[in-house]
GUMARMI-541466 format. One record per residue: residue number from 1; residue in three letters; y, z, x of N, C-alpha, C, CB in turn. Coordinates in nm, 4 decimals, padded with zeros to 6 digits. Glycine has a CB too. Layout:
REM GUMARMI-541466
[NUM, 'ALA', [Y, Z, X], [Y, Z, X], [Y, Z, X], [Y, Z, X]]
...
END
This chain:
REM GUMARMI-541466
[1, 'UNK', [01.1236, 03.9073, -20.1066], [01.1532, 03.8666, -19.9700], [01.1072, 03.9769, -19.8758], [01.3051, 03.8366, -19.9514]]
[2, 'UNK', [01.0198, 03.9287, -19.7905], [00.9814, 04.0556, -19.6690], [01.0347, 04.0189, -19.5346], [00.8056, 04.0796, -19.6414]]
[3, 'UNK', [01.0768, 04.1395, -19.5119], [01.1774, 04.1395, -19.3675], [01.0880, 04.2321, -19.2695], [01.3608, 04.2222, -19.3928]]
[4, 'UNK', [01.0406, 04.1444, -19.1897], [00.9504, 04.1933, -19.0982], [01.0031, 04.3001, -18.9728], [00.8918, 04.0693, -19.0429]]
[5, 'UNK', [01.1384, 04.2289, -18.9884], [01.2050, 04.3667, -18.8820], [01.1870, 04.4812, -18.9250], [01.3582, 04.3776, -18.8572]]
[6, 'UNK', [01.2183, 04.4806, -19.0912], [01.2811, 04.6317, -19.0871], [01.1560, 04.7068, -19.0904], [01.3891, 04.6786, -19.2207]]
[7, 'UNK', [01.0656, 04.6189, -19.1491], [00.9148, 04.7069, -19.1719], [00.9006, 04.7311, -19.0075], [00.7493, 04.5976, -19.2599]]
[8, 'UNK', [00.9684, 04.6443, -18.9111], [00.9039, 04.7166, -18.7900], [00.8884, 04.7966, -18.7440], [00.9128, 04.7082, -18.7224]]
[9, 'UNK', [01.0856, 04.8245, -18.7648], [01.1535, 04.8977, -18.6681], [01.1261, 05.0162, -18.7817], [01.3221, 04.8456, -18.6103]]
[10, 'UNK', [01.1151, 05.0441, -18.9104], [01.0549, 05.1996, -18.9963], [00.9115, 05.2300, -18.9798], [01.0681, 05.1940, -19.1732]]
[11, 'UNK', [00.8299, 05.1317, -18.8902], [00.6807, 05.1888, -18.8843], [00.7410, 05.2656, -18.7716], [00.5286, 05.0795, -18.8551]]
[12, 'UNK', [00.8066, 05.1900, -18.6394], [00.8564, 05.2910, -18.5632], [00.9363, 05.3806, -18.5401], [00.8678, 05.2711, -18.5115]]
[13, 'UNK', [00.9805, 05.4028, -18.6225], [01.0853, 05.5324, -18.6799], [00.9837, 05.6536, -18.7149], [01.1856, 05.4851, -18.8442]]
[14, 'UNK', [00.8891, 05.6210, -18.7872], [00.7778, 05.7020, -18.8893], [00.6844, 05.6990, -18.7564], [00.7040, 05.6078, -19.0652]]
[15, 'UNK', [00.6358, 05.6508, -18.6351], [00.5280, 05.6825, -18.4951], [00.6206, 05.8063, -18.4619], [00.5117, 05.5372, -18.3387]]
[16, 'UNK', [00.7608, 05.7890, -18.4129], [00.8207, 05.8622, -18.3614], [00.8894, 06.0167, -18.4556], [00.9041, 05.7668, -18.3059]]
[17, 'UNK', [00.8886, 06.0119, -18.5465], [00.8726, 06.1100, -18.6206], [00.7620, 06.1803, -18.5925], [00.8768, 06.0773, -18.7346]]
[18, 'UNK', [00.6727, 06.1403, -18.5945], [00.5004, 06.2493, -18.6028], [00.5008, 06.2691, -18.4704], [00.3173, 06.1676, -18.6590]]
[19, 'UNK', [00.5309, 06.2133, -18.3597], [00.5611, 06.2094, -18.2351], [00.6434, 06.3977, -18.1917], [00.6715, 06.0533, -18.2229]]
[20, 'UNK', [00.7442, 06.3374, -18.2979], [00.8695, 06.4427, -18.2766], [00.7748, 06.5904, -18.3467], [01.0531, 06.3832, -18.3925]]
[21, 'UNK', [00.7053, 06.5609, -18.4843], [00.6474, 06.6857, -18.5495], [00.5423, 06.7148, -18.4295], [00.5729, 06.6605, -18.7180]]
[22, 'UNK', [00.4590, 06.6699, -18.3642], [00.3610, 06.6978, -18.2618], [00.3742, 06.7833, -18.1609], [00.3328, 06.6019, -18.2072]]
[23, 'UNK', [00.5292, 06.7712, -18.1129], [00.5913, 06.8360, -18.0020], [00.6020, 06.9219, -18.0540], [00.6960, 06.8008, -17.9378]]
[24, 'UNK', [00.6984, 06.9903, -18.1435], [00.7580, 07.1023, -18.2143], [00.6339, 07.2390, -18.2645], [00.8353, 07.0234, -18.3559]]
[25, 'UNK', [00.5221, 07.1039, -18.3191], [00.3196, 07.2242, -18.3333], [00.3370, 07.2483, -18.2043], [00.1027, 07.1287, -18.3705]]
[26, 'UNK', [00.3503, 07.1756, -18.0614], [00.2726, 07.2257, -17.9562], [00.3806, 07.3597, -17.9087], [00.2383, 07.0941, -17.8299]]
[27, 'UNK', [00.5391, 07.3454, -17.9019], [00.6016, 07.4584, -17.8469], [00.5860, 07.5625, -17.9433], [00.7425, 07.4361, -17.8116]]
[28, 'UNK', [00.5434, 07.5537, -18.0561], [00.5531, 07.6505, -18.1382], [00.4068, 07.7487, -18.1375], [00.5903, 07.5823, -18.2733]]
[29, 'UNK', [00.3148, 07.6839, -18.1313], [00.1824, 07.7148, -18.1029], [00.2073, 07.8305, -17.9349], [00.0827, 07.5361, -18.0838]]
[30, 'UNK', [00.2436, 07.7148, -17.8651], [00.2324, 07.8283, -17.6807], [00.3509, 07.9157, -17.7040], [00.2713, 07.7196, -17.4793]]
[31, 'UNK', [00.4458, 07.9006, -17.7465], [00.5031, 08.0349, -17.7990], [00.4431, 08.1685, -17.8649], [00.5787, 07.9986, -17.8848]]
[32, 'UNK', [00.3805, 08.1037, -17.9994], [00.2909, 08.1873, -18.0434], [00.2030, 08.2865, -17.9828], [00.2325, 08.1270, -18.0921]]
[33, 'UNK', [00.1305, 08.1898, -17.8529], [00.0110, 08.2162, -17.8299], [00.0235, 08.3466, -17.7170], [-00.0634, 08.0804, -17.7850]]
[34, 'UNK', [00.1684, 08.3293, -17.6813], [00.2684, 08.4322, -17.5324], [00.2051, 08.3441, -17.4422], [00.2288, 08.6458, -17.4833]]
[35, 'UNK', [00.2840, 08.4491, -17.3319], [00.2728, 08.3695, -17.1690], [00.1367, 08.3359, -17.1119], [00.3346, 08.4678, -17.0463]]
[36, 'UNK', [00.0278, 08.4325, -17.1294], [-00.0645, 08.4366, -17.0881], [-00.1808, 08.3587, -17.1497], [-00.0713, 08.5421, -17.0759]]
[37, 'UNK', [-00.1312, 08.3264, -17.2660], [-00.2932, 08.2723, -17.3223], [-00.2661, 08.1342, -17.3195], [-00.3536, 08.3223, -17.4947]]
[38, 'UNK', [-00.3740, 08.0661, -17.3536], [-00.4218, 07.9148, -17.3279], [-00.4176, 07.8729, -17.4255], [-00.5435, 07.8780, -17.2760]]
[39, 'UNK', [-00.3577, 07.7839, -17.4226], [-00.3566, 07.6429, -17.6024], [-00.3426, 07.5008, -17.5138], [-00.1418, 07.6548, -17.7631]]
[40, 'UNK', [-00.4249, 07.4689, -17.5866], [-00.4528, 07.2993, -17.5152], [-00.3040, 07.2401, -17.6132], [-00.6706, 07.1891, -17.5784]]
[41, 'UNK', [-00.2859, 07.1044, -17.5488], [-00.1915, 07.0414, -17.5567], [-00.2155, 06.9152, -17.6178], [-00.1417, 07.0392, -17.4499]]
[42, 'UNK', [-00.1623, 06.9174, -17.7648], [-00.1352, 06.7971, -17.8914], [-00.1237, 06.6962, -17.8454], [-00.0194, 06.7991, -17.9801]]
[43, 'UNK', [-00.1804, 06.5911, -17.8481], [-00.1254, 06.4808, -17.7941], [-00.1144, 06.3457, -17.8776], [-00.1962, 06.4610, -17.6820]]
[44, 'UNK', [-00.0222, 06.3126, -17.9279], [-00.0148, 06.2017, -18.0754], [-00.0841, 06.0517, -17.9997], [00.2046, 06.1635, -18.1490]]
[45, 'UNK', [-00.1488, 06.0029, -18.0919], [-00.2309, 05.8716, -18.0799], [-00.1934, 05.7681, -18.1585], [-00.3652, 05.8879, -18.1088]]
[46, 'UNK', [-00.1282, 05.6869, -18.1088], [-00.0466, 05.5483, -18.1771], [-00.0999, 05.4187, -18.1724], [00.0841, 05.5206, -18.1136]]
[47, 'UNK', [-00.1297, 05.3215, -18.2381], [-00.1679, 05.1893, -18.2463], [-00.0978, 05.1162, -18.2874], [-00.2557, 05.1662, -18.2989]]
[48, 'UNK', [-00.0479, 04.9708, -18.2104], [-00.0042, 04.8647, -18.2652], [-00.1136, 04.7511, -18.3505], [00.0633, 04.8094, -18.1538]]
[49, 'UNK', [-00.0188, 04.7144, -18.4250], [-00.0822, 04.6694, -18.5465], [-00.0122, 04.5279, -18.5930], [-00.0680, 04.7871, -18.6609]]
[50, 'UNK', [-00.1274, 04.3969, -18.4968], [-00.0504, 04.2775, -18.5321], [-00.1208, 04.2021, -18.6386], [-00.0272, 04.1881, -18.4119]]
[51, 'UNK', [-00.1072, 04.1860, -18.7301], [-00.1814, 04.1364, -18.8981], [-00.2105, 03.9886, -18.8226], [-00.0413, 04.1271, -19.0898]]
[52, 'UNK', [-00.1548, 03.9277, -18.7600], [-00.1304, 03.7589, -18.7171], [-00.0428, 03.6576, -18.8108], [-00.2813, 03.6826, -18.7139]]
[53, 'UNK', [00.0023, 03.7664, -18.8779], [00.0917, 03.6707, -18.9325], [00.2647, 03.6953, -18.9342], [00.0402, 03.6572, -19.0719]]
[54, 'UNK', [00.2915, 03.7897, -18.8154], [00.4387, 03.8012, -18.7777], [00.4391, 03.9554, -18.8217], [00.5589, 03.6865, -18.8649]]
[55, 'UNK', [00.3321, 04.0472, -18.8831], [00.3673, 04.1264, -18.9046], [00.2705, 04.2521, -18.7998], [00.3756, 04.1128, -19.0439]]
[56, 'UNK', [00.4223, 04.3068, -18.7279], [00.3945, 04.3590, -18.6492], [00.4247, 04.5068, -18.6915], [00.4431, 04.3017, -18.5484]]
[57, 'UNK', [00.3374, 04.6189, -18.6541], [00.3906, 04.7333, -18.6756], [00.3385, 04.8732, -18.5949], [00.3776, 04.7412, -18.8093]]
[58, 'UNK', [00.3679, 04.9434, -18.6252], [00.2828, 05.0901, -18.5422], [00.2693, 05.2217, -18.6147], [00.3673, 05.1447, -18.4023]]
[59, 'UNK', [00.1277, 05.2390, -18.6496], [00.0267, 05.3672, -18.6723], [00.0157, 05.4681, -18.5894], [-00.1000, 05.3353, -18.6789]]
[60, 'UNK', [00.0661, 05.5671, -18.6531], [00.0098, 05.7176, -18.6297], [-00.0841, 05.7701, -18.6516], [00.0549, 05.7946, -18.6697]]
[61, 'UNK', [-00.2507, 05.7631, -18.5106], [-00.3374, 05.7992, -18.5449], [-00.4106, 05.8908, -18.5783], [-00.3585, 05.7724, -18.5155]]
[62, 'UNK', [-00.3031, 05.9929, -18.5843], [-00.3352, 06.1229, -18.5664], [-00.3414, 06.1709, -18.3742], [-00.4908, 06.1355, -18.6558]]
[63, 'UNK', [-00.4045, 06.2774, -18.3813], [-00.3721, 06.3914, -18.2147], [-00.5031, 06.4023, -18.1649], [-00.3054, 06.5868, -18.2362]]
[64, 'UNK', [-00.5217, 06.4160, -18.0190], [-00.6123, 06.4843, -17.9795], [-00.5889, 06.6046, -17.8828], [-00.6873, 06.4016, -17.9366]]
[65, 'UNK', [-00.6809, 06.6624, -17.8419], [-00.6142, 06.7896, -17.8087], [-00.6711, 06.7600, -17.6287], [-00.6846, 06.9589, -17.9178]]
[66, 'UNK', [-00.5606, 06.7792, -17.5796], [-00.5867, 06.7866, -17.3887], [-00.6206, 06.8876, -17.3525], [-00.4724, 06.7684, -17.2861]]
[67, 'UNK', [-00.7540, 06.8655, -17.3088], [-00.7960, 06.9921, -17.2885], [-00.8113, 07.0120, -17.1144], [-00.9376, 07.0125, -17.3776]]
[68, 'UNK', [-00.7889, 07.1269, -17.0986], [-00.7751, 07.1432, -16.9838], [-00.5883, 07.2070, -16.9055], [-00.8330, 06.9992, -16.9483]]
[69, 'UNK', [-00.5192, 07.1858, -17.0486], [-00.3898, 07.1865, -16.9613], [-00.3682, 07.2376, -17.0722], [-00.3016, 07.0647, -16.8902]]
[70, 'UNK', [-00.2157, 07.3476, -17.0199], [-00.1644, 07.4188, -17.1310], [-00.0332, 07.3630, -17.1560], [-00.1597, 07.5669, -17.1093]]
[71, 'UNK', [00.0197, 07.4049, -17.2650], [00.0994, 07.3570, -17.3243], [00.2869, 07.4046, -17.2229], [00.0551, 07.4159, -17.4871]]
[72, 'UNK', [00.3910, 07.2889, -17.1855], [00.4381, 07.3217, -17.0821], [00.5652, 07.3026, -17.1855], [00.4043, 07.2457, -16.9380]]
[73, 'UNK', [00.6708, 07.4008, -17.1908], [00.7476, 07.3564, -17.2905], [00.8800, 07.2525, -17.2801], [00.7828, 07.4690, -17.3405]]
[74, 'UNK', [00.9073, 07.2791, -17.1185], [00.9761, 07.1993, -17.0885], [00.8983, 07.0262, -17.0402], [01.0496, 07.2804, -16.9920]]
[75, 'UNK', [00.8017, 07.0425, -17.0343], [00.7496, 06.8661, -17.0486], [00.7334, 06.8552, -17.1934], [00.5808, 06.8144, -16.9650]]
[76, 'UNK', [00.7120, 06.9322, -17.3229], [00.7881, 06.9215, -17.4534], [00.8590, 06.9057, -17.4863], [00.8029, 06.9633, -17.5072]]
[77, 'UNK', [00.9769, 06.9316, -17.4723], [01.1024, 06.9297, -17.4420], [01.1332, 06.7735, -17.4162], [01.1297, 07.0266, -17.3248]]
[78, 'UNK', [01.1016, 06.7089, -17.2786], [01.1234, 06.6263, -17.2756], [01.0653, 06.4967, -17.3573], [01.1257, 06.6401, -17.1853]]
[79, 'UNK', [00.9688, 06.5522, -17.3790], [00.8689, 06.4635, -17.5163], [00.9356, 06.4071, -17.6096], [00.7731, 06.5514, -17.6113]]
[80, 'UNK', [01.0529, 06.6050, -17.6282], [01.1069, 06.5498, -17.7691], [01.2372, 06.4424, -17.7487], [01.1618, 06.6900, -17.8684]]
[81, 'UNK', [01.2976, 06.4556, -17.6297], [01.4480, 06.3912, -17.6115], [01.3167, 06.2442, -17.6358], [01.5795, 06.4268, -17.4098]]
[82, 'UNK', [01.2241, 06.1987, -17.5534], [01.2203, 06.0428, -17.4829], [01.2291, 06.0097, -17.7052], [00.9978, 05.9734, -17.3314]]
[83, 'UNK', [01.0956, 06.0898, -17.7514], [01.0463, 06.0410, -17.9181], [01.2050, 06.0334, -17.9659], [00.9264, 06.1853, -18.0341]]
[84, 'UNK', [01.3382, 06.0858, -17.9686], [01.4609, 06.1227, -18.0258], [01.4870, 05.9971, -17.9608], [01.5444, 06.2668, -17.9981]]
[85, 'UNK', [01.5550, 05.9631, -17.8627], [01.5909, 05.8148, -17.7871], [01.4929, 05.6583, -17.8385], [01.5512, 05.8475, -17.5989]]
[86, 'UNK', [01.3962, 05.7099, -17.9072], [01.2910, 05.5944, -17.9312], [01.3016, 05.5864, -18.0891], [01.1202, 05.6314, -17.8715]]
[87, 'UNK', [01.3310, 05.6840, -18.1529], [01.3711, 05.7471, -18.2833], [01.5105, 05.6390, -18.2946], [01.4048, 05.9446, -18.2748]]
[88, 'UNK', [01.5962, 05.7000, -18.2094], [01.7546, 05.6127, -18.2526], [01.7613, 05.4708, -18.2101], [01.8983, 05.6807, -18.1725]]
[89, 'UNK', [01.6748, 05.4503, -18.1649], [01.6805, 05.2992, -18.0913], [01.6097, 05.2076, -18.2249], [01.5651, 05.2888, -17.9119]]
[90, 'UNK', [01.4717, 05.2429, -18.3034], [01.4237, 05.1993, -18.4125], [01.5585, 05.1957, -18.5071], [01.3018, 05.2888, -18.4587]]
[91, 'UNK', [01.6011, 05.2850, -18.5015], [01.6823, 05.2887, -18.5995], [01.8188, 05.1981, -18.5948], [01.7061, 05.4200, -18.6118]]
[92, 'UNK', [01.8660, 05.1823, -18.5235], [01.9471, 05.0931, -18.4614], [01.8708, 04.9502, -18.4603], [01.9833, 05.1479, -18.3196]]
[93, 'UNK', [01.7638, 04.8900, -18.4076], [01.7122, 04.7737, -18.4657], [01.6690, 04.7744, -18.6510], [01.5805, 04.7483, -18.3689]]
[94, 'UNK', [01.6973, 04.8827, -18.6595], [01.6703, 04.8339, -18.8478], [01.8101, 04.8253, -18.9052], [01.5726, 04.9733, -18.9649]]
[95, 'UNK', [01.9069, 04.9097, -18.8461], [02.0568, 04.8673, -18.8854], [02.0885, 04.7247, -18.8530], [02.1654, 04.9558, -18.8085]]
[96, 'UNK', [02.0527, 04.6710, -18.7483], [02.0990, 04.5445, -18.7238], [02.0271, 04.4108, -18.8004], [02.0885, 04.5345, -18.5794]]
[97, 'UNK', [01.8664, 04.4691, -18.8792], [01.8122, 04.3645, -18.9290], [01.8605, 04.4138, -19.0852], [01.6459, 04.3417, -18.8865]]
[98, 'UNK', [01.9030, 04.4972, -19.1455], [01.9878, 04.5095, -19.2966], [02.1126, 04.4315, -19.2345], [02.0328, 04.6993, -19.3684]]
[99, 'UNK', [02.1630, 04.4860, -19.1472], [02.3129, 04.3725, -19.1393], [02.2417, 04.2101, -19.1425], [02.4270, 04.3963, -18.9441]]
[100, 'UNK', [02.1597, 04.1689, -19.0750], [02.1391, 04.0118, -19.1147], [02.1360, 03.9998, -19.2226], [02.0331, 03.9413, -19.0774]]
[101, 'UNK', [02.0159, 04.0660, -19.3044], [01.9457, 04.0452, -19.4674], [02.1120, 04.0687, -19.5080], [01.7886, 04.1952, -19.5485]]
[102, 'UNK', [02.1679, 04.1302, -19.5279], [02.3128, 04.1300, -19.5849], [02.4336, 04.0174, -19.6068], [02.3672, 04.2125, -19.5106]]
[103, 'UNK', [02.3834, 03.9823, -19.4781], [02.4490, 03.8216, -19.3907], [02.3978, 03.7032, -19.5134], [02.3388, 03.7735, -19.1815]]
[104, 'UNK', [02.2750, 03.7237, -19.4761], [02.1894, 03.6227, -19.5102], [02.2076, 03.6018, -19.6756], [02.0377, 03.6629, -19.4613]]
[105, 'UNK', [02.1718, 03.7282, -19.7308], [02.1891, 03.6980, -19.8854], [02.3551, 03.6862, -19.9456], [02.1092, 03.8309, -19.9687]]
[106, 'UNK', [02.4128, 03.7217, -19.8649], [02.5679, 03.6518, -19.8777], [02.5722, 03.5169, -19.8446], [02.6772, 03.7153, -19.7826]]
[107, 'UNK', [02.5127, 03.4471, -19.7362], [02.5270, 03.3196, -19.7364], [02.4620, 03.2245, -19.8184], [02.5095, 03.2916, -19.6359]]
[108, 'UNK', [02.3536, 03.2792, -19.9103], [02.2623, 03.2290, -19.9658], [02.3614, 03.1951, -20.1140], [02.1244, 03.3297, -19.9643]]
[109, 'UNK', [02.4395, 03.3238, -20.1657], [02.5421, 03.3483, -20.2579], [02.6180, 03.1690, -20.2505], [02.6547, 03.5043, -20.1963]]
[110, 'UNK', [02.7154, 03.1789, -20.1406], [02.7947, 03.0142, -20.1123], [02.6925, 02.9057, -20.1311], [02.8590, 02.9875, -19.9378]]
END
């Protein structure tokens, strides 16, 4: 039996993860690098991914690097809260589609 939610809502759990690791290379990198020097800024590349047959999901395409702008830690920072809020929210739609499948194969039981 395939449950298209949950595969959804864990492709987007797993965008927002690499999301979350992306941020953490970039403050860790302009830390590294001190105040003065220049490090371009990580930027994660995501694709939705509709098969056409209900199965919907989202790829982590890997990063490209912004060039031109340095790495700001507090717009990192906020990177990481929005990916953390987008993180618990996936996760919370995959709790609620195991509670159906749970539902469901109990009612299937009667």
């Amino acid at each position: 039996m395939r449950i298209e939610l949950l595969e959804a809502a864990a492709s987007g759990m797993d965008a927002q993860r690499a999301a979350l690791d992306v941020a953490a290379r970039n403050v860790a990198a302009a830390e590294a690098a001190g105040p003065n020097a220049d490090y371009a800024r990580m930027v994660p590349e995501f694709r939705v991914v509709d098969s056409g047959d209900g199965d919907v999901h989202v790829d982590f395409m890997g990063t490209h690097f912004e060039r031109g702008t340095n790495v700001d830690v507090l717009g990192e920072m906020i990177a990481v809260m929005n990916a953390s809020r987008a993180y618990e929210s996936d996760a919370s739609i995959f709790d609620v589609g195991k509670t159906l499948a749970e539902k469901t194969i109990e009612l299937e039981r009667l």
